[in-house]
N, C-alpha and C positions, 0 to 999 in steps of 0.2 A: 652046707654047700652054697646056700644062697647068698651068706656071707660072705667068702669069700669069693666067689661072682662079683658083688658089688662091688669091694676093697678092689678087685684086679681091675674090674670098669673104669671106678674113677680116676686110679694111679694110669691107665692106660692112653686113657682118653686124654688127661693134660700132657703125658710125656710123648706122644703122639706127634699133639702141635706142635710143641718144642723144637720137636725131632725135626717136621717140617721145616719149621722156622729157621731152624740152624741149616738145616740142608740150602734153603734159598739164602740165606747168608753167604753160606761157603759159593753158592754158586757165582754170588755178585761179585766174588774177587777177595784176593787177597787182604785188603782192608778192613773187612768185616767179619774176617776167619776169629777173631777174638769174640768177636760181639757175638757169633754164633756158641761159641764155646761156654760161654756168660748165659746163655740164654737156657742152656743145657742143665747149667750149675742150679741156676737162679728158680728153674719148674721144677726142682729136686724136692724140698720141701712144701710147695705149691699142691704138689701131686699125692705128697704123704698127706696133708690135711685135705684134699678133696677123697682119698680115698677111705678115710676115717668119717666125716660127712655120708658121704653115700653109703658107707655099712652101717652108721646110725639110720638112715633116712629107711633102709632096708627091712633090720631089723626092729624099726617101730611099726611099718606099715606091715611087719608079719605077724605081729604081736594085736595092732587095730584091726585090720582090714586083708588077711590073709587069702582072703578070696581073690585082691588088687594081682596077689603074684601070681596066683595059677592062670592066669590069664593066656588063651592060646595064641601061639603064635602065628599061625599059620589065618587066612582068610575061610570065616564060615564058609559054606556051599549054601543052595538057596535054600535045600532042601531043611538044613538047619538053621534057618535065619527066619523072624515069625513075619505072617503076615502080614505085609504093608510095609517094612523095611528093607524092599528089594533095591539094590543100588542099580541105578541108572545106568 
């Protein structure tokens, strides 16, 4: 599962800004409706190699340091937090 988490993260996250990018494109007019389209094409394999990076980068750090991913999401309470590291 963790893997492909990460595969979907990275492909997400490039084709995202893409998506952005093309969107402010097409917004600026008619002259850059190509250049947005291009922009689309061009994060297609951008995104296939970030997302192959990050399922490596994932699956090594499950395999070193597996403790790095169970990490919780959510913000400790004080009550769980040791003394002297109470945030401000």
């Amino acid at each position: 599962m963790a893997l492909g988490a990460a595969v979907a993260a990275g492909a997400v996250g490039v084709m995202l800004a893409a998506v952005l990018c093309a969107a402010a494109l097409y917004a600026a007019g008619e002259d850059l409706e190509r250049l947005g389209q291009l922009v689309i094409v061009a994060s297609l394999p951008v995104a296939a190699i970030d997302a192959i990076v990050t399922g490596n980068a994932v699956m090594f750090l499950r395999k070193v340091r597996p403790e790095m991913l169970d990490a919780p999401l959510a913000v400790p309470t004080r009550a769980e937090m040791p003394h002297g590291c109470l945030p401000d």
